[in-house]
C-alpha positions as CSV (number, residue, x, y, z in Angstrom):
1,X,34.8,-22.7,-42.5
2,X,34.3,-18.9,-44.3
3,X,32.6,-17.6,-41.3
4,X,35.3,-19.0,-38.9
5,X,38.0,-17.1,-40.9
6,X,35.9,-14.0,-41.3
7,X,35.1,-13.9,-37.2
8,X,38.5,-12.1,-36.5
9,X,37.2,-8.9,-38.7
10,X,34.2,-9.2,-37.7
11,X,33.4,-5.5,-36.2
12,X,32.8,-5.9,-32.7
13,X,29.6,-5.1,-30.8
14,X,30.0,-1.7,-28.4
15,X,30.8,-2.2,-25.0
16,X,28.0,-1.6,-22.8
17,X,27.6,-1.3,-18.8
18,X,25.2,-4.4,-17.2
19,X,25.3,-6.2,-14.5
20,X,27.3,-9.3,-13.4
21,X,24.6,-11.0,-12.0
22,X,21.9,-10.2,-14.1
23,X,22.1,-13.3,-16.6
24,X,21.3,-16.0,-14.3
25,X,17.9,-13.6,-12.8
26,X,17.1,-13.1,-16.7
27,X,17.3,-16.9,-17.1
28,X,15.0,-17.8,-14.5
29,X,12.3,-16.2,-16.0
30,X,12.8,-14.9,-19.9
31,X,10.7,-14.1,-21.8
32,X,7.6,-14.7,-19.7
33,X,5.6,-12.9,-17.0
34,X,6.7,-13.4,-13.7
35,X,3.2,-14.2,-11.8
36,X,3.4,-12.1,-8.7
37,X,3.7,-14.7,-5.6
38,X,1.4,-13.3,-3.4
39,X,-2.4,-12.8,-3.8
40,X,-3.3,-9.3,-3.9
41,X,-7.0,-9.5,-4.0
42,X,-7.5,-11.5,-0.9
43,X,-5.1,-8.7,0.6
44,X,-7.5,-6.5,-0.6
45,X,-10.4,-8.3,0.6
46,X,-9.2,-9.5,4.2
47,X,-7.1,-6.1,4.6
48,X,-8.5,-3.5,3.2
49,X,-12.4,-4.3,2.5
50,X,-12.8,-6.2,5.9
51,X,-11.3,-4.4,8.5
52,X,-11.9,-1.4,9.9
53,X,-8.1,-0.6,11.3
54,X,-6.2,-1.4,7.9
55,X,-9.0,0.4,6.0
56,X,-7.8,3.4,8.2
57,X,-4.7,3.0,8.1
58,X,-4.3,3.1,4.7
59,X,-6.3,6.2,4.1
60,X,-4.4,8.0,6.6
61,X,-1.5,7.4,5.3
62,X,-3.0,8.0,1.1
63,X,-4.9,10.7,2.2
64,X,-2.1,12.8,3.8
65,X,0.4,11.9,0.9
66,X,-2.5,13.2,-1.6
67,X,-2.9,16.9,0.2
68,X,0.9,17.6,-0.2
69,X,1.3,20.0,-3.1
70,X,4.7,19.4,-5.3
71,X,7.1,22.1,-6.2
72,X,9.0,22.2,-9.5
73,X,12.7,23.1,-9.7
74,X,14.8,23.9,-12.3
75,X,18.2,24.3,-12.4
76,X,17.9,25.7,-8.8
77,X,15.2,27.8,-9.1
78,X,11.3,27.1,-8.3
79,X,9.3,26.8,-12.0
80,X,5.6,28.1,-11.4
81,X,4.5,27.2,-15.2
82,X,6.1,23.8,-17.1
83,X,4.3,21.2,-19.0
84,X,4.9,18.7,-16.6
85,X,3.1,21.0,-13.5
86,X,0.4,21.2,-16.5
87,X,0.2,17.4,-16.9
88,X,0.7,16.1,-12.9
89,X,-2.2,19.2,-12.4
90,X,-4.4,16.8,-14.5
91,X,-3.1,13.0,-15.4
92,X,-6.2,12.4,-17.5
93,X,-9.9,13.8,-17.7
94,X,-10.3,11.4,-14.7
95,X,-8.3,12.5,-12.2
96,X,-6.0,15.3,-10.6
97,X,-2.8,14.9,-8.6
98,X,-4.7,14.3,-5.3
99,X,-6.8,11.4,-6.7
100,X,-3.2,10.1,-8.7
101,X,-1.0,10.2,-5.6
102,X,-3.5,9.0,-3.0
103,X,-4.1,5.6,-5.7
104,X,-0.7,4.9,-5.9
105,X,-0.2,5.1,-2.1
106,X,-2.9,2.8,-1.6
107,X,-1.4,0.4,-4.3
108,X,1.6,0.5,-2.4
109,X,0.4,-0.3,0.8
110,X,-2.1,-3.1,-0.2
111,X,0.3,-4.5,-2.7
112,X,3.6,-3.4,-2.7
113,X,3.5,-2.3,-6.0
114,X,2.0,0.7,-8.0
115,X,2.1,1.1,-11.7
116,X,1.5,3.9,-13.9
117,X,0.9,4.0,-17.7
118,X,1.8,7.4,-19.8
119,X,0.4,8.2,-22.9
120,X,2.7,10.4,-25.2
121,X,2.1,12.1,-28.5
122,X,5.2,12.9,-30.6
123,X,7.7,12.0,-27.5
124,X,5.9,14.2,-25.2
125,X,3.3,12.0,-22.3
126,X,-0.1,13.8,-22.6
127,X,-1.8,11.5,-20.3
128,X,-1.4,9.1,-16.9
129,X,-3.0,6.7,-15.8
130,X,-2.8,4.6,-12.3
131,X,-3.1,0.5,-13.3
132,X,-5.0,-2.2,-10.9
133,X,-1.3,-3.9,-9.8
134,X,-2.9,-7.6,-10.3
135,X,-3.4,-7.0,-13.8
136,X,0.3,-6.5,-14.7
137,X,3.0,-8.8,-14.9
138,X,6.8,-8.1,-15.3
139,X,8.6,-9.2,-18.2
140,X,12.5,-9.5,-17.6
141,X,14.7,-9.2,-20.5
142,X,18.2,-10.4,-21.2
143,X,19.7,-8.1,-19.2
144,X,17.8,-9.2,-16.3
145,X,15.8,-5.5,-16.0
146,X,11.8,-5.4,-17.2
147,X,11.8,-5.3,-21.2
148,X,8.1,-5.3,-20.9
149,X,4.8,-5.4,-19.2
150,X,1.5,-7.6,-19.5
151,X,-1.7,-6.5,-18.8
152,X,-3.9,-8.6,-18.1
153,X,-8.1,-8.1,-18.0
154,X,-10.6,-10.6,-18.7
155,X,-8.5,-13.5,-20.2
156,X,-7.1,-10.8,-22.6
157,X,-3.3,-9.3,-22.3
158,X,-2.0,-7.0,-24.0
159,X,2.0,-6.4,-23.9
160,X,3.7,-3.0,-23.4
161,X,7.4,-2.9,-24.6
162,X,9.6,-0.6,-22.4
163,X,11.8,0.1,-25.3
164,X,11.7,0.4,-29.1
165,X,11.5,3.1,-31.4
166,X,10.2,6.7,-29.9
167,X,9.8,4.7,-26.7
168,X,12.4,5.1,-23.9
169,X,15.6,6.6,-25.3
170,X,13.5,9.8,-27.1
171,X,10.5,10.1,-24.3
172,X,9.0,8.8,-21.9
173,X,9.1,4.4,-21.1
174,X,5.1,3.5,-21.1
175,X,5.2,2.2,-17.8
176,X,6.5,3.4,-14.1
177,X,6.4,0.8,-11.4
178,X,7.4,1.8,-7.9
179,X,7.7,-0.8,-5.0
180,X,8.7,-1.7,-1.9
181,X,12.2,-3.5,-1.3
182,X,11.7,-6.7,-1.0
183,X,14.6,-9.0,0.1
184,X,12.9,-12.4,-2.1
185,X,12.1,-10.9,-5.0
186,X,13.8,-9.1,-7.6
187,X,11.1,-7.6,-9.1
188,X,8.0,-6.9,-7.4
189,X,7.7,-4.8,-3.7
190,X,6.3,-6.5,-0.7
191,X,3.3,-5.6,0.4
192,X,3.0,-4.1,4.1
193,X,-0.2,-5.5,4.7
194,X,1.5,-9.1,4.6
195,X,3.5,-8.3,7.0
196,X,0.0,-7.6,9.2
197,X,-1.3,-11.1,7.7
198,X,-1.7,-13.0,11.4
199,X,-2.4,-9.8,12.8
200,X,-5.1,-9.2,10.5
201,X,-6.6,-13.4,10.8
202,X,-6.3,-12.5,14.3
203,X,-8.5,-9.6,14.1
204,X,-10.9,-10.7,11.6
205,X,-11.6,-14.0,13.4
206,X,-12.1,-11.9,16.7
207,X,-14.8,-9.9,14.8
208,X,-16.4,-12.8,13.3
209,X,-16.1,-14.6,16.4
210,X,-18.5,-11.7,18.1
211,X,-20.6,-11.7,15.5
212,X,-21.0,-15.3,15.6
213,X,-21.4,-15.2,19.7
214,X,-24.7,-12.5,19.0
215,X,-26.4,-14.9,16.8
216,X,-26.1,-17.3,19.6
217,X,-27.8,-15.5,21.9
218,X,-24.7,-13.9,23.2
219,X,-24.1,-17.2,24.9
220,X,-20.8,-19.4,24.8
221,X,-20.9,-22.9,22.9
222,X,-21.9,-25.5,24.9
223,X,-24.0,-28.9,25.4
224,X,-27.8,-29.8,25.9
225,X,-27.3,-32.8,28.2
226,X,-30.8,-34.9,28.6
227,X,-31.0,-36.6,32.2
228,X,-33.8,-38.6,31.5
229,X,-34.0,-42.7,31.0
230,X,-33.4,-43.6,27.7
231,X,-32.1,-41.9,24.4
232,X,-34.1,-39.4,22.3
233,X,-34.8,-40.9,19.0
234,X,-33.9,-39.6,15.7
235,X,-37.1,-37.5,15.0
236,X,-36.3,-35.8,18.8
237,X,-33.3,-34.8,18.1
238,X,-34.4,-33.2,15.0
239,X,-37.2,-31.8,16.5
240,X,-34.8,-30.1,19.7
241,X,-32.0,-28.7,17.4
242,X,-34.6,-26.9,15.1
243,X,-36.2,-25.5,18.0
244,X,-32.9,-24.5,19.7
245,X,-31.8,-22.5,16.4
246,X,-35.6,-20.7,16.0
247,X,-36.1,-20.0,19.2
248,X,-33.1,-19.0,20.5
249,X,-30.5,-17.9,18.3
250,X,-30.4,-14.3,16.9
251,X,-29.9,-10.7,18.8
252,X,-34.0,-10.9,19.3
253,X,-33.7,-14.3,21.5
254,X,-30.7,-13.0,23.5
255,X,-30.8,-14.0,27.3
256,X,-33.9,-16.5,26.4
257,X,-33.6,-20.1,27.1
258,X,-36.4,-22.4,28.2
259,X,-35.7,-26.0,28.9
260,X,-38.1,-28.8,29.2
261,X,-38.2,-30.9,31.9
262,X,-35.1,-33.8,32.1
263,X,-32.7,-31.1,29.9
264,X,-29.8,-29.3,31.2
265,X,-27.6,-26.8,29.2
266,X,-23.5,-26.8,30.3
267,X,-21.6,-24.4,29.1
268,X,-18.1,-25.2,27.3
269,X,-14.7,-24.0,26.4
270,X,-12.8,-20.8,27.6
271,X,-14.8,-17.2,28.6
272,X,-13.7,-14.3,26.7
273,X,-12.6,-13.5,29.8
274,X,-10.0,-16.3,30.3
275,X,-9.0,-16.1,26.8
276,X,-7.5,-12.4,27.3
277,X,-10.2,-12.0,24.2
278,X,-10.0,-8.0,23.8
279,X,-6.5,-7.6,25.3
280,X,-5.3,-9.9,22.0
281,X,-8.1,-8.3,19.9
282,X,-6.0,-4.5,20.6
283,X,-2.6,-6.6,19.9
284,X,-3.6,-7.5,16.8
285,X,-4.8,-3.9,15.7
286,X,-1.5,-2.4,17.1
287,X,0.3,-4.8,14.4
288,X,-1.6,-3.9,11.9
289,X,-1.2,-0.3,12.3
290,X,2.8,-0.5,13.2
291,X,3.1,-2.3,9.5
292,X,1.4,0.2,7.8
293,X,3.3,2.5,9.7
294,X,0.7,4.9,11.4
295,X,0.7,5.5,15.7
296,X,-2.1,3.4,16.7
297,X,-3.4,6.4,19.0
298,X,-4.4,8.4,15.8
299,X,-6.4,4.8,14.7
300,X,-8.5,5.1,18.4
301,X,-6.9,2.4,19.5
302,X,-7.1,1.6,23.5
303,X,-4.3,1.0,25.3
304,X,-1.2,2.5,23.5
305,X,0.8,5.7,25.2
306,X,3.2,5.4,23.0
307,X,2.9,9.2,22.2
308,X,2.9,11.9,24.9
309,X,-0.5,13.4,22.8
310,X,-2.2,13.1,19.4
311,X,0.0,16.1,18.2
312,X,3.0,13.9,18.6
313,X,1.6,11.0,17.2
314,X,0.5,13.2,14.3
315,X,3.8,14.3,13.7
316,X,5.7,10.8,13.8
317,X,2.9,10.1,10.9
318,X,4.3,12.4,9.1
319,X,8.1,12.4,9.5
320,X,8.3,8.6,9.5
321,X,5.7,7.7,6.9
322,X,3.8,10.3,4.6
323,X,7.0,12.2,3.8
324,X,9.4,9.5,2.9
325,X,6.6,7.8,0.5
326,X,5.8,11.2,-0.8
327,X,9.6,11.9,-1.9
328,X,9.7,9.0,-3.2
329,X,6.9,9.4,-5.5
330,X,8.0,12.5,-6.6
331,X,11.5,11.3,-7.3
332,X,10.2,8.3,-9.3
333,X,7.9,10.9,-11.3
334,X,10.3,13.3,-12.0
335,X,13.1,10.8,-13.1
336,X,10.6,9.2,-15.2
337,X,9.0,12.3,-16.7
338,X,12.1,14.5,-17.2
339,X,13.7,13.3,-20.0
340,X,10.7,14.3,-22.2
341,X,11.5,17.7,-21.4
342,X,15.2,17.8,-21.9
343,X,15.5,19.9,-18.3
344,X,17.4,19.6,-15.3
345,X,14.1,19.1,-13.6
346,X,13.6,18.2,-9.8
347,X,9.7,17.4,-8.2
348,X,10.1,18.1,-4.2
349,X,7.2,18.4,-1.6
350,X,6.0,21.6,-0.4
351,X,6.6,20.2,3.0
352,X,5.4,24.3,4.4
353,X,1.8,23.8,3.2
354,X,1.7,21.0,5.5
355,X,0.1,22.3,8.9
356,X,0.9,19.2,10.9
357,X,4.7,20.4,10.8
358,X,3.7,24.5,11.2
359,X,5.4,24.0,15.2
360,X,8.9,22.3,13.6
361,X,9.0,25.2,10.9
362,X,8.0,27.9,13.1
363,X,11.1,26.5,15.2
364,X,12.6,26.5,12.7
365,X,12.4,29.7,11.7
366,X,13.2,31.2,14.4
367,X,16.0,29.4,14.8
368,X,18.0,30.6,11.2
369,X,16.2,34.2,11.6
370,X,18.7,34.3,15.3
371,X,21.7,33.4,13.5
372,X,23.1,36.6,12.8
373,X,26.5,34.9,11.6
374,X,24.8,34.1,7.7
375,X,23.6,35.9,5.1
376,X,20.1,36.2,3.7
377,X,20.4,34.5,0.9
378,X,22.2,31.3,3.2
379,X,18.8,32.0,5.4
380,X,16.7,31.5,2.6
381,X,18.6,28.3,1.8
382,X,18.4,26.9,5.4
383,X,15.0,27.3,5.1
384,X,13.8,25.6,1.6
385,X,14.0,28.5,-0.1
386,X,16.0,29.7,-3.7
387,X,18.3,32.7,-3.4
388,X,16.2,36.0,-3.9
389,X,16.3,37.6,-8.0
């Protein structure tokens, strides 16, 4: 009865901005770790580990991310010494930015997600480190948005707040996770290589399928028919199958097949031939490397004139993959380091170190350098570059 009387002066909580729709996503799953719905090491076996074109693929793409420098800007002006250059120079005594960037490009390719854990002292992140995406699990809060992550190793987790005291608001939130959108899940990225999932059966089974026709004496299955009287008994039948696998299975027995008197070997099912076997097998690897996003000509792959020459292709790699992931790793680092430094900070690409696009800036180039309507300083600007001290 008191505290129904007392309610009206009751001071009432701030107002704070969150979304409409955020309750019923944090009800589905408070409090708990939301298991990722897709299984990321058989991705990484089947996908990565196991075949030759999305092992490529992927290292293309992670590779070429990695040998982009980053520039540092602040308030409109390029920063050549900052403690956050000094920290992306070296995460941790493991790694330097190549190794950092070209991890959490793989991540996001295999997985669709890519984590990465800071370690501050005094508000400040000393370290970074990249974290296996199978091992962490999103906790959603009340509000609907990740209050916390669990790691996972060994049967042990261990759970990392996103906020609390001298953790968010005054430095630097433990955890970054970047993904991919994904329209069925509201918080973990889809993977590109699931997109590539039949593609990649497909492929797989093609290789096993040739490795499994060598070992058979690079024959197609078939049937031993015996055209004698009678049946062969038990111990016969043993006896045949036990010399048909010694004798002439195996890359050393290829082409070899002796039959004794009253036997007769009939080939069955479909010849590669019939089955369009390589013309599928080149299908598959084009799907593979259009979900990961690199020109199948710069993976070897027969066939595809999609591009006029591996220049072109090389180019499209760039402009339609490595740069868009890029930027948005150096967005996501910046927004996610910057408030440590109390700076109106901005990490961009040196997209000029970058010799695949030399043709498009020299182009470019010579394009502002004819316009004799601007100034120098709006040159400079047309080009990437700050206005001259």
């Amino acid at each position: 009865m008191l505290s129904s009387l007392l309610a009206p002066f009751r001071p009432r909580p701030p107002e704070g901005k969150a979304s409409r729709t955020a309750a019923p996503v944090a009800f589905l799953a408070q409090g708990r770790a939301r298991w990722t719905p897709r299984d990321y090491a058989s991705l990484a076996r089947e996908g990565f580990a196991r075949n030759a074109i999305a092992y490529r693929a992927v290292r293309l793409v992670a590779e070429a991310a990695a040998s982009v420098p980053f520039l540092l800007v602040e308030g409109g002006r390029d920063v050549d010494r900052h403690p956050m250059l000094d920290l992306l120079a070296k995460p941790n005594p493991r790694l330097r930015l190549a190794d950092l960037v070209e991890a959490v490009c793989g991540h996001m390719l295999v997985a669709g997600n890519a984590y990465l854990e800071a370690v501050s002292l005094e508000g400040a992140p000393r370290e970074l480190h990249v974290l296996r995406p199978d091992r962490v699990k999103v906790v959603p809060g009340a509000d609907g948005w990740p209050e916390a992550f669990d790691y996972t190793l060994e049967g042990r987790t261990l759970r990392i707040p996103q906020n609390g005291p001298g953790i968010g608001g005054e430095g630097v939130s433990p955890i970054l996770h970047l993904s991919f959108f994904n329209p069925l899940d509201d918080h973990y990225g889809f993977p590109p290589l699931e997109a590539a999932a039949q593609a990649l059966d497909l492929h797989n089974a093609a290789g096993a399928w040739n490795k499994a026709l060598i070992d058979n004496a690079a024959r197609p299955s078939g049937a031993l028919i015996y055209g004698g009287t009678g049946t062969l008994t038990d111990d016969q039948f043993e006896r045949l199958k036990g010399e048909l696998e010694a004798s002439f299975q195996g890359a050393s027995n290829a082409g070899r097949l002796l039959l004794e008197g009253g036997l007769d070997w009939k080939p069955l099912g479909l010849s590669p031939k019939d089955m369009d076997f390589e013309a599928a097998r080149s299908g598959a690897a084009r799907e593979i490397a259009l979900a990961l996003g690199v020109p199948p000509m710069l993976l070897g792959i027969p066939g595809d004139a999609t591009y006029s020459n591996y220049a072109e292709a090389n180019r499209a790699l760039w402009r339609l993959t490595v740069i868009p992931l890029v930027r948005r790793i150096a967005d996501a680092l910046c927004g996610w380091l910057a408030p440590a430094y109390g700076a109106d900070l901005a990490l961009v690409p040196d997209l000029d170190q970058v010799e695949a696009l030399s043709l498009e800036r020299s182009a470019l180039w010579a394009r502002v350098s004819a316009a004799d309507f601007i100034t120098e300083d709006e040159k400079r600007a047309a080009v990437g570059y700050g206005v001259r001290d």
